[in-house]
VEXVEX-443946 format. One record per residue: residue number from 1; residue in one letter; z, y, x of N, C-alpha, C, O in turn. Coordinates in steps of 0.05 Angstrom, whole numbers. Layout:
NUM,A,Z,Y,X,Z,Y,X,Z,Y,X,Z,Y,X .
...
END
This chain:
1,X,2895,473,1406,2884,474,1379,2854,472,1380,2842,457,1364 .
2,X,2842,485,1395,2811,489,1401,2804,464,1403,2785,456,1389 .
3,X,2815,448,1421,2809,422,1433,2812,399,1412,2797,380,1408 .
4,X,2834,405,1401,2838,385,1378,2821,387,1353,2820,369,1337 .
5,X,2810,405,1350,2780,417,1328,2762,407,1336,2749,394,1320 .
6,X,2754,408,1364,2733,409,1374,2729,369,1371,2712,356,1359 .
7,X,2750,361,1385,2748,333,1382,2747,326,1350,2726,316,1343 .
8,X,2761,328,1335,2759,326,1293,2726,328,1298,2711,308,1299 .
9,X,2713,363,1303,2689,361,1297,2669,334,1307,2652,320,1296 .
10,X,2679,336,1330,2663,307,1332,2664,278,1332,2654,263,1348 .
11,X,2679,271,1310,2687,248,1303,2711,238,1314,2713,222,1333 .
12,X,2728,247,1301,2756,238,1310,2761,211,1301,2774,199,1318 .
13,X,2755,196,1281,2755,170,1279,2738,149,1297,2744,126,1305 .
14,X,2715,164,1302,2689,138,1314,2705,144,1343,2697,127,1359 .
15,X,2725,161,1354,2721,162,1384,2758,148,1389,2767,148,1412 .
16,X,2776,136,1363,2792,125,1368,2780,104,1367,2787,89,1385 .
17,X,2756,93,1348,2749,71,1347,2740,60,1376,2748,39,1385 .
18,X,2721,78,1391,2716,78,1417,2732,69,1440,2727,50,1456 .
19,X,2758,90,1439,2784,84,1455,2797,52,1454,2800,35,1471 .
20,X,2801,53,1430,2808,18,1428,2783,-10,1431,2788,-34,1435 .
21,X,2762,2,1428,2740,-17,1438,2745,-19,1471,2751,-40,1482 .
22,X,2743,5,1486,2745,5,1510,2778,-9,1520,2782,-30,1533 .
23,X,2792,4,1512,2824,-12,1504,2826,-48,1513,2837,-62,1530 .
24,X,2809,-52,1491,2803,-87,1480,2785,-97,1503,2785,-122,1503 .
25,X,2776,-93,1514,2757,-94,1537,2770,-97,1558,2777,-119,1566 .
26,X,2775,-74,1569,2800,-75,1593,2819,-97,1600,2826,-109,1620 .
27,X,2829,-97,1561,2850,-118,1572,2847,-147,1575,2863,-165,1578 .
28,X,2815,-147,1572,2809,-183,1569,2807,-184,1603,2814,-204,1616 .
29,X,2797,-158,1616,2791,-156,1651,2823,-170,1669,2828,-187,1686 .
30,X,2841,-146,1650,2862,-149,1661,2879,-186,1656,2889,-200,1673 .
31,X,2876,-191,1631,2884,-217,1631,2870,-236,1647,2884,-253,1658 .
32,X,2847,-237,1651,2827,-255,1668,2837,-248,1693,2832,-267,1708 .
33,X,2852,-223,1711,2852,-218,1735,2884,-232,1741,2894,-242,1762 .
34,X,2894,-229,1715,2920,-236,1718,2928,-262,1714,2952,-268,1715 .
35,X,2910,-280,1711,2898,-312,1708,2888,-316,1731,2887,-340,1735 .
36,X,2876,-298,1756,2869,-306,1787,2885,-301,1804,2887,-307,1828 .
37,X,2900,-286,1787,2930,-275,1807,2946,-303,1815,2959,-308,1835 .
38,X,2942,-319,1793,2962,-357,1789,2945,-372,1803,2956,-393,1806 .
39,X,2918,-371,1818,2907,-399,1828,2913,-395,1855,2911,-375,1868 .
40,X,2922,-418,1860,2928,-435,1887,2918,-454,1897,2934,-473,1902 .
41,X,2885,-457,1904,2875,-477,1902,2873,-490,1931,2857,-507,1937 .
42,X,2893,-480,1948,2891,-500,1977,2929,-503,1974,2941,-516,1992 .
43,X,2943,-491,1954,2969,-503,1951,2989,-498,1969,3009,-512,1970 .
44,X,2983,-475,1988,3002,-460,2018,3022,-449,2000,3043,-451,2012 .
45,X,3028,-435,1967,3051,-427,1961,3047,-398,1971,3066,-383,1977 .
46,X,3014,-390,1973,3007,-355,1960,2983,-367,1950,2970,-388,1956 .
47,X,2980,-344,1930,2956,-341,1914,2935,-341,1920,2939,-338,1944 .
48,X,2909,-344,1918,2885,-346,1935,2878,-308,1933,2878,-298,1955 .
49,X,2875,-297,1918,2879,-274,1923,2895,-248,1925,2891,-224,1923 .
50,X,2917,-266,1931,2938,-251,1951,2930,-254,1981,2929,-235,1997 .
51,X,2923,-283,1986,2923,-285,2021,2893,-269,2016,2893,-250,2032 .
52,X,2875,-268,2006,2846,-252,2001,2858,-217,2014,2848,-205,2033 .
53,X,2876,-209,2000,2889,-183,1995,2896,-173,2027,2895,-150,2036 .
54,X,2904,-195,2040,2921,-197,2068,2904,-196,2083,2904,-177,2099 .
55,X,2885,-213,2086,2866,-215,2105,2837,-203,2102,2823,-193,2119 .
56,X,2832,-206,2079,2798,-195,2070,2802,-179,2043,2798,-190,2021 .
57,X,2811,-148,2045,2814,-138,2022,2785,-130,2011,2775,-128,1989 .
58,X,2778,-124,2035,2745,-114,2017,2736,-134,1999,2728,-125,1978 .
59,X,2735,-167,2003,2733,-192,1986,2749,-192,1963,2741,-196,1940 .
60,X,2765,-189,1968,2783,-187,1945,2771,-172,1925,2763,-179,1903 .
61,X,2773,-145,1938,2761,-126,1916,2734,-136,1904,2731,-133,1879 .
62,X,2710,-150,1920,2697,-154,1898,2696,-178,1877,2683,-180,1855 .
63,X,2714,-197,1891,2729,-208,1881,2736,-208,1855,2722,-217,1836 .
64,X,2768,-191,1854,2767,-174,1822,2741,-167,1811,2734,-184,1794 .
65,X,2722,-145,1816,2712,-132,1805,2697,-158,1788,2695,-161,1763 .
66,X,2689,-171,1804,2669,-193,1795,2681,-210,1760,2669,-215,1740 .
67,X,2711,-212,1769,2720,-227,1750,2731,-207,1729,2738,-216,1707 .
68,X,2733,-182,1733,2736,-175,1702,2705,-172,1687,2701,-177,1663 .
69,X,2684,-162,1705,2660,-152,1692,2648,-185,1675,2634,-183,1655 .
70,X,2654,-211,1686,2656,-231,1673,2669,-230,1648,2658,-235,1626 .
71,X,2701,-220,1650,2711,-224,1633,2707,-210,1610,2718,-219,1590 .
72,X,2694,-188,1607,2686,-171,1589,2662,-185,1570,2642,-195,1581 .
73,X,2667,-184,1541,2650,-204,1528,2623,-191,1510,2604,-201,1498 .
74,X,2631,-160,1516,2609,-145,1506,2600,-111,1521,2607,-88,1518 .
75,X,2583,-126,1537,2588,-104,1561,2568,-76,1545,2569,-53,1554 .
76,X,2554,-83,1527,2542,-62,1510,2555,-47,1500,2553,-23,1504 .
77,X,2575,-60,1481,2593,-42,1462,2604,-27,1483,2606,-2,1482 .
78,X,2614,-45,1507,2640,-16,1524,2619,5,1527,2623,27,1516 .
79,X,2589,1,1544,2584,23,1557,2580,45,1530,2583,70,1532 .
80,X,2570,27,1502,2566,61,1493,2596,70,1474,2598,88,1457 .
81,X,2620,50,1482,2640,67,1479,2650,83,1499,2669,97,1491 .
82,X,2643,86,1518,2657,101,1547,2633,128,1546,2638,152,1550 .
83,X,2612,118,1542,2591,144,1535,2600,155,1515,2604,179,1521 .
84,X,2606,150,1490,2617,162,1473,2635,190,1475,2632,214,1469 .
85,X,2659,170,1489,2686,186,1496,2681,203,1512,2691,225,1512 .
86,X,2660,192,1533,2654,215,1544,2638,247,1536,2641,268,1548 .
87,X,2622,244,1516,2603,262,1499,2629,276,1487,2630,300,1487 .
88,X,2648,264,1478,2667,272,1455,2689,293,1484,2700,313,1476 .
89,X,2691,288,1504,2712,301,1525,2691,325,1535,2698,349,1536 .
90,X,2672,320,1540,2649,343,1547,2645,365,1530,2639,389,1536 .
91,X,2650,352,1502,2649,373,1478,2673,390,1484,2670,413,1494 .
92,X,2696,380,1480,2723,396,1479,2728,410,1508,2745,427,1505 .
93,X,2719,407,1530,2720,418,1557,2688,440,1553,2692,459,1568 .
94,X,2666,442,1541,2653,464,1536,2670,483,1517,2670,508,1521 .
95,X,2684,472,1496,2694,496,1480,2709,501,1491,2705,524,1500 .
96,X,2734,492,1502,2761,506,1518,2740,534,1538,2744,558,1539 .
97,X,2719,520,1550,2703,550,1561,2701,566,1556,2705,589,1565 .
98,X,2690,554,1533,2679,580,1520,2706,603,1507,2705,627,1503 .
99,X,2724,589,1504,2753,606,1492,2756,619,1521,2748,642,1523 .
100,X,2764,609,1540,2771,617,1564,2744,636,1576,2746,645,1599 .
101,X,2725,640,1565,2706,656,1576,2704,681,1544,2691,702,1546 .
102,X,2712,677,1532,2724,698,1512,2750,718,1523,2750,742,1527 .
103,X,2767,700,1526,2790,713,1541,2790,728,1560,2807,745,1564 .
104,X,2763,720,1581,2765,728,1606,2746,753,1605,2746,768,1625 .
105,X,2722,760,1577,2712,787,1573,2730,804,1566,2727,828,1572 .
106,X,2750,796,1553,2773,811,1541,2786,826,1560,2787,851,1562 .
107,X,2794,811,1572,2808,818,1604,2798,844,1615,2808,867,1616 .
108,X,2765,831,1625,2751,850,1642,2749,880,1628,2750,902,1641 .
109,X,2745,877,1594,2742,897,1581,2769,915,1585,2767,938,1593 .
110,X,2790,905,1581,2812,926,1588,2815,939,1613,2823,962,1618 .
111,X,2808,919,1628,2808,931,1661,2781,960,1649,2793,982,1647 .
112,X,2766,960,1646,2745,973,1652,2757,1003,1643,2756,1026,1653 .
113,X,2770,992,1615,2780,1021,1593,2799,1034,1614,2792,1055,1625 .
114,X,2828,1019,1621,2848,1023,1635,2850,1032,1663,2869,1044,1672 .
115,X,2827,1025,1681,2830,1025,1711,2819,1054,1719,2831,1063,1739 .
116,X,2801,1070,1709,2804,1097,1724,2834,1118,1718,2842,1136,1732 .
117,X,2846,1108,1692,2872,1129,1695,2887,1120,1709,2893,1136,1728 .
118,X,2903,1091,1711,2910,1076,1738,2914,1083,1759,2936,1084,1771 .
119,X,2881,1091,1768,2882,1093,1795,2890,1125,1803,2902,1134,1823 .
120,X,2879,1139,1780,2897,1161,1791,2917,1167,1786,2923,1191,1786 .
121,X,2939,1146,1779,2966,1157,1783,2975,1145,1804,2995,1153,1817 .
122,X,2959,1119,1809,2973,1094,1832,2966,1101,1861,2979,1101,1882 .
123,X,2933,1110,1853,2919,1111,1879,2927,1124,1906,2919,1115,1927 .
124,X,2946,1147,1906,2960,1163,1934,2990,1143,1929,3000,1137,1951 .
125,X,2998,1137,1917,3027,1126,1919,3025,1096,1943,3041,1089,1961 .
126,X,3006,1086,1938,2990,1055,1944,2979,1060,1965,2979,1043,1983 .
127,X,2966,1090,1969,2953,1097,2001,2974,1090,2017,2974,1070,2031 .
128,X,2995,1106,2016,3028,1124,2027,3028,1091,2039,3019,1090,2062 .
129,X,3036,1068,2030,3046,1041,2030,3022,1031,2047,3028,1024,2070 .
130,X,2990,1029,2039,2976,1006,2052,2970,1027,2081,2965,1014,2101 .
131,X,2970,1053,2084,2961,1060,2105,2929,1065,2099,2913,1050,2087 .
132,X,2924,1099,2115,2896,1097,2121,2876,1092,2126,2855,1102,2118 .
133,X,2881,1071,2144,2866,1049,2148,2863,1028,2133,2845,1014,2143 .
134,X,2871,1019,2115,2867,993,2091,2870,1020,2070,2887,1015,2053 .
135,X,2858,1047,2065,2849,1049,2037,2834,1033,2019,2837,1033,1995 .
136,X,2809,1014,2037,2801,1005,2026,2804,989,1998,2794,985,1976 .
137,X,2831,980,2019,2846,950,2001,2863,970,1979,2882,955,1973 .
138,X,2866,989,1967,2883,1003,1944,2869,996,1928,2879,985,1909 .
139,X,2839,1000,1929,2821,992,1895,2821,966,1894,2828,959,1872 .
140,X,2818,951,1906,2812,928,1906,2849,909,1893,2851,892,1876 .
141,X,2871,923,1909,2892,917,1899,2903,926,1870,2922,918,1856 .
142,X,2889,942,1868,2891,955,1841,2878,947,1817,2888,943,1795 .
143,X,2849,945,1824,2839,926,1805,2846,895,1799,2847,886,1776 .
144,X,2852,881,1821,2860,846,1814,2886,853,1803,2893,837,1786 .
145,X,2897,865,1806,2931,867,1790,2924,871,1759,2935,860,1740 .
146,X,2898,895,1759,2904,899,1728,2887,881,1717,2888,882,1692 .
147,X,2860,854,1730,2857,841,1713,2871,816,1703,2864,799,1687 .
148,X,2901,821,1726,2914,789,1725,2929,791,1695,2928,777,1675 .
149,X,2946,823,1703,2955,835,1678,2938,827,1647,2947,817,1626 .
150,X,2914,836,1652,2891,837,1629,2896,815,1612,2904,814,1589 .
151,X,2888,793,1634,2881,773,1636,2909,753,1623,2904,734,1609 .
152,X,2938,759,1631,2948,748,1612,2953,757,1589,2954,740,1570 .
153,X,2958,779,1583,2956,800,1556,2938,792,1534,2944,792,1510 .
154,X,2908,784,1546,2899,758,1532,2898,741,1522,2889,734,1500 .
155,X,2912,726,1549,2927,696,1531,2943,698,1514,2946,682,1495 .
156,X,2955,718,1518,2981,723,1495,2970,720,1473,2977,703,1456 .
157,X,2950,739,1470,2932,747,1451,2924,718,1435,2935,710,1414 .
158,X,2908,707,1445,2903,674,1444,2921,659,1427,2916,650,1405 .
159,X,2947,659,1445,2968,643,1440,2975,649,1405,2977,631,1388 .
160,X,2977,675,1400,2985,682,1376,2965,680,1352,2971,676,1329 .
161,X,2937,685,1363,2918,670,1343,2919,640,1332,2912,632,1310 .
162,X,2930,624,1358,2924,597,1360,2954,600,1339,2953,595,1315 .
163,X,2973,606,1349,2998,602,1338,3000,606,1301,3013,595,1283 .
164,X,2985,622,1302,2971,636,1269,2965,605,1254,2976,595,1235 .
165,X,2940,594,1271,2919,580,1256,2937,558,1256,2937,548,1233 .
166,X,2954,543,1274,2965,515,1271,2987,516,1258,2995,493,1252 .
167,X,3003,538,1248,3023,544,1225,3008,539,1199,3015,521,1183 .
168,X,2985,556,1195,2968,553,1170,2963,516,1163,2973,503,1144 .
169,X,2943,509,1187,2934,484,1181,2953,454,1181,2948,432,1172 .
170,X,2976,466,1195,3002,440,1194,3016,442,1164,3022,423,1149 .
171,X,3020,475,1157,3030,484,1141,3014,457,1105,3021,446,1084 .
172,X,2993,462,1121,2967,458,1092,2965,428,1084,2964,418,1061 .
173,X,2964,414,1117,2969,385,1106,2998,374,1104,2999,352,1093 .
174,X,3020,386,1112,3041,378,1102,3044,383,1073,3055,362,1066 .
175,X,3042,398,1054,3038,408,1037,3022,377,1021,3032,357,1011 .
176,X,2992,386,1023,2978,356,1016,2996,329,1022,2989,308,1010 .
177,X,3015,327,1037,3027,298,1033,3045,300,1022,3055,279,1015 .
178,X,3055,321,1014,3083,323,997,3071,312,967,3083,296,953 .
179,X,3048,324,962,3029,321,932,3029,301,932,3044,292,915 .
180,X,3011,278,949,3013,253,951,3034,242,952,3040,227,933 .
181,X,3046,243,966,3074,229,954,3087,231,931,3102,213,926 .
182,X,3085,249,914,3101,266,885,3081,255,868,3084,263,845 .
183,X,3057,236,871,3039,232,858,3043,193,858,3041,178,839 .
184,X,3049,185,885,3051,154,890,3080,149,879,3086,132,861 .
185,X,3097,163,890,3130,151,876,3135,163,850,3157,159,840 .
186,X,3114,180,834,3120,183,797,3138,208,795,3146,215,772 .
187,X,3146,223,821,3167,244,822,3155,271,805,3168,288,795 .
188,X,3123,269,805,3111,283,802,3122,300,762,3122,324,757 .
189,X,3128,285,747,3136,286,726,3156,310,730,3152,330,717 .
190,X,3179,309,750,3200,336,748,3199,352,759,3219,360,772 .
191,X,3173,365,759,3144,390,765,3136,389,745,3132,413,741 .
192,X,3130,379,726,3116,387,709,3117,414,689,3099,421,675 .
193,X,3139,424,691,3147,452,683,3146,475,692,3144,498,684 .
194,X,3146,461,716,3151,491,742,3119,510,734,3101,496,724 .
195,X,3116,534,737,3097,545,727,3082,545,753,3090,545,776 .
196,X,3056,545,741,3037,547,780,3032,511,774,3011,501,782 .
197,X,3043,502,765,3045,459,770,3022,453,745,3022,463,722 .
198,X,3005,435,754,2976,435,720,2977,407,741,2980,402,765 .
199,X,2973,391,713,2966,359,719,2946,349,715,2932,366,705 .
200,X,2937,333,718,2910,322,721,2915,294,689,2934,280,681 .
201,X,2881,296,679,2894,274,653,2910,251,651,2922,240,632 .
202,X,2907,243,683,2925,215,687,2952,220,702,2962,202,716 .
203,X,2967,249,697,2986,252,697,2992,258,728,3015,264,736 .
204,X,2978,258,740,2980,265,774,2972,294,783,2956,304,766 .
205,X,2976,309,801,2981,332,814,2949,348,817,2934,336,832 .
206,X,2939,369,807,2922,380,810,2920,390,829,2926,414,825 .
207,X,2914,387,857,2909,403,890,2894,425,879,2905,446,886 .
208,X,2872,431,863,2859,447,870,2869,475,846,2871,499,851 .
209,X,2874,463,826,2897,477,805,2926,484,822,2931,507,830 .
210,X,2936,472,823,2969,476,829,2982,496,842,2965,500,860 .
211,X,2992,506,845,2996,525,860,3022,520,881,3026,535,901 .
212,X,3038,495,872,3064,488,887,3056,475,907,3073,459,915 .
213,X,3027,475,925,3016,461,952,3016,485,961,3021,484,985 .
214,X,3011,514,952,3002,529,965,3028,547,973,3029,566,990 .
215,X,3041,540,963,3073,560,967,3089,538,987,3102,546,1006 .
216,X,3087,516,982,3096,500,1007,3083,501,1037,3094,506,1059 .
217,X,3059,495,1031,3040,503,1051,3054,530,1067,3065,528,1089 .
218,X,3052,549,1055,3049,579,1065,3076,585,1071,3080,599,1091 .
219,X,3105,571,1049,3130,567,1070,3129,556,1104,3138,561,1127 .
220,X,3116,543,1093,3128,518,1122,3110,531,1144,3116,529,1168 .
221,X,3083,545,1136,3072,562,1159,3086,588,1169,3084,596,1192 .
222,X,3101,600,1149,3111,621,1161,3142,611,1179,3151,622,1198 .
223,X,3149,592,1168,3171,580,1187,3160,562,1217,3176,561,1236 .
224,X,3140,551,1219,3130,553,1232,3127,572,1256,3134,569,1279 .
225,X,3112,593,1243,3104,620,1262,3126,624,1273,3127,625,1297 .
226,X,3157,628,1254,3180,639,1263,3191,634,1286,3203,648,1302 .
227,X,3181,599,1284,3195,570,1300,3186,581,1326,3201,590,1343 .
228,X,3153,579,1327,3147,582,1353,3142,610,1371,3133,610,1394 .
229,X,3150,633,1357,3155,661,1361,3187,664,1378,3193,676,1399 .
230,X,3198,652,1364,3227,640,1376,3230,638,1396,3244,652,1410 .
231,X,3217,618,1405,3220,594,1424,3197,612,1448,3203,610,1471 .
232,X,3181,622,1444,3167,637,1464,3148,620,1470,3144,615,1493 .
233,X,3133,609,1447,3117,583,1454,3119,548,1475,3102,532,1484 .
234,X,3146,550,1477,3147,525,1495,3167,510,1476,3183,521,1461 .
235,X,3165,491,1479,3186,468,1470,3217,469,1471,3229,478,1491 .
236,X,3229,461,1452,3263,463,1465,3263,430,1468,3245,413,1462 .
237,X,3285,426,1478,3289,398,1482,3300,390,1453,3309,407,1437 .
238,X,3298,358,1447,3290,342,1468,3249,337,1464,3234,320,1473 .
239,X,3245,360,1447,3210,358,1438,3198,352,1466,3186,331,1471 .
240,X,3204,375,1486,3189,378,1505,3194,355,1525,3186,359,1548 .
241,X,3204,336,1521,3205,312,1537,3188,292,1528,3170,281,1541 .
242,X,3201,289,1491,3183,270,1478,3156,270,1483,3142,251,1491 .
243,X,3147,303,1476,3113,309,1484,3106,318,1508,3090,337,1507 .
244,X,3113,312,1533,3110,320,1557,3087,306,1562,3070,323,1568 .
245,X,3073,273,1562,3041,270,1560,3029,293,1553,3017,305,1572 .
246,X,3028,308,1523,3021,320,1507,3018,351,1521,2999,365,1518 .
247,X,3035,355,1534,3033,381,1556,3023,379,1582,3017,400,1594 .
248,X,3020,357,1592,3008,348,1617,2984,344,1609,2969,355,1626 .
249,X,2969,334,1590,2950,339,1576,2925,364,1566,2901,365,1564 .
250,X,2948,380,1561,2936,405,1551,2937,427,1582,2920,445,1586 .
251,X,2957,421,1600,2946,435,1626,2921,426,1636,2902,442,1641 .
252,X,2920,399,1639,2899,391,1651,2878,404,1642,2864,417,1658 .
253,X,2874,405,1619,2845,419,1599,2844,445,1613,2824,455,1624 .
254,X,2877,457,1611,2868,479,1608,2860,483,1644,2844,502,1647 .
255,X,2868,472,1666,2858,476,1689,2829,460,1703,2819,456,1725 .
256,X,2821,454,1674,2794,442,1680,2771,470,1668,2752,482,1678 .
257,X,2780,470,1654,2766,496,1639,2767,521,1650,2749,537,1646 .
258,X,2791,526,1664,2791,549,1668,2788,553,1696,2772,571,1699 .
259,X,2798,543,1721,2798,545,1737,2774,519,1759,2751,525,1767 .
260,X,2783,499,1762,2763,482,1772,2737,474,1764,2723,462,1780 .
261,X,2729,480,1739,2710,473,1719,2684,502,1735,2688,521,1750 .
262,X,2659,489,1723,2642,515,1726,2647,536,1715,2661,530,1695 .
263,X,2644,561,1717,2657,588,1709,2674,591,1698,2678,603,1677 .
264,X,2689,577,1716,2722,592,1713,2731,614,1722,2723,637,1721 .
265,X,2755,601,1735,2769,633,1741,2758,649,1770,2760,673,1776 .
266,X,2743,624,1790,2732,641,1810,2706,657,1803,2697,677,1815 .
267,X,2694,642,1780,2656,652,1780,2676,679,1756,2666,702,1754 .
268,X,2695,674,1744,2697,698,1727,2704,726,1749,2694,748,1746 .
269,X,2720,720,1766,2730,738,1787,2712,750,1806,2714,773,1813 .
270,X,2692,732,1816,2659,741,1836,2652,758,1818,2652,781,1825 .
271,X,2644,752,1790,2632,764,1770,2644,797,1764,2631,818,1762 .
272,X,2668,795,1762,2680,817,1761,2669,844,1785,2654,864,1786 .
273,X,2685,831,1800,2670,837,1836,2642,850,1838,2632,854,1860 .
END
């Protein structure tokens, strides 16, 4: 959800427009490569850069490279569409941080409240097991447990905010297209009684009057919430196949942000330390 705001905030139209510029680009490279893939100009019955591929791949390669950067007819527009996309991916990978560096004060904060009573109920039980000699390792095992603990108790935390806000806002524009529609096919007329329903002078749906966007809305969010409270936040089939990009997607973020990314989960964990 963060990610998908974060990209809206920064121009969710100019950065599809972007995608398909870059898109349209590509594929003039790829048709031009796939037009050198067909010449046979000594007529042996392989390609000239196939036998290139066999014997001189480094040639080859610049080869290609040469003939798509030809084939590209506006090498301006790509670069500041790829700059673009890129400003627009930098945005949504700083905010996922910043949520994930919210989460991860959260964390540390419970550890801090929680870990001296902990330890004295854990601390001789954990001796008995690691031995006198690795007391050391009891606090140290004691504390990474309760910030892993913390630390997903958080997400949970997260999850149910996030789960909150995309019931509301799915809730809100499904709602708005029901209006529009009840307004384009003329249905709008057998509403006109329902109390809460005020029309506009040219006989179409008041959004900001009405009140039957806001009771749809606020159904379909609480069914929603129900939906994905249910389900324990993951997909049932066959969703989670259809949107499996869509989840391979949102790991990636989230293991760019949180873990491989600058202060993630190791600089959050030193930090702790």
């Amino acid at each position: 959800i963060a990610a998908a705001e974060a990209l809206n905030s920064m121009g969710w139209k100019q950065a599809v427009i972007d995608f398909n510029t870059v898109r349209a680009q590509a594929s003039l490279a790829l048709i031009a490569n796939a037009a050198d893939d067909k010449i046979d100009a000594d007529n042996d019955g392989m390609s000239d850069a196939d036998a290139l591929l066999v014997d001189k791949p480094r040639i080859w390669l610049q080869r290609k490279f040469l003939i798509g950067m030809r084939a590209v007819d506006d090498p301006g527009r790509l670069k500041s569409a790829v700059g673009s996309l890129a400003s627009a991916y930098l945005a949504v990978l700083a905010t996922l941080r910043i949520e994930f560096a919210a989460t991860t004060a959260i964390a540390l904060g419970l550890v801090d409240v929680v870990s001296p009573a902990i330890k004295r109920v854990l601390y001789a039980p954990l001796l008995t097991v690691v031995g006198v000699e690795l007391k050391a390792w009891a606090d140290v095992i004691i504390d990474t447990t309760l910030i892993l603990i913390a630390a997903c108790i958080a997400w949970y935390i997260k999850k149910v905010i996030a789960m909150y806000y995309a019931a509301l806002r799915g809730g809100k524009l499904c709602a708005d297209g029901v209006l529009d529609l009840l307004n384009q096919t003329g249905l709008v007329k057998w509403f006109s009684r329902i109390p809460g329903v005020v029309l506009n002078a040219n006989g179409s749906l008041d959004k900001d009057e009405t009140l039957i966007d806001d009771f749809i809305g606020y159904t379909l969010a609480a069914g929603g919430m129900y939906f994905q409270l249910s389900q324990g936040f993951s997909l049932p089939f066959p969703f989670n196949f259809i949107l499996l990009p869509v989840q391979i997607l949102e790991t990636y973020l989230e293991l760019q942000s949180t873990v491989f990314g600058p202060g993630g989960a190791a600089a959050a964990g030193s930090t702790a330390g």
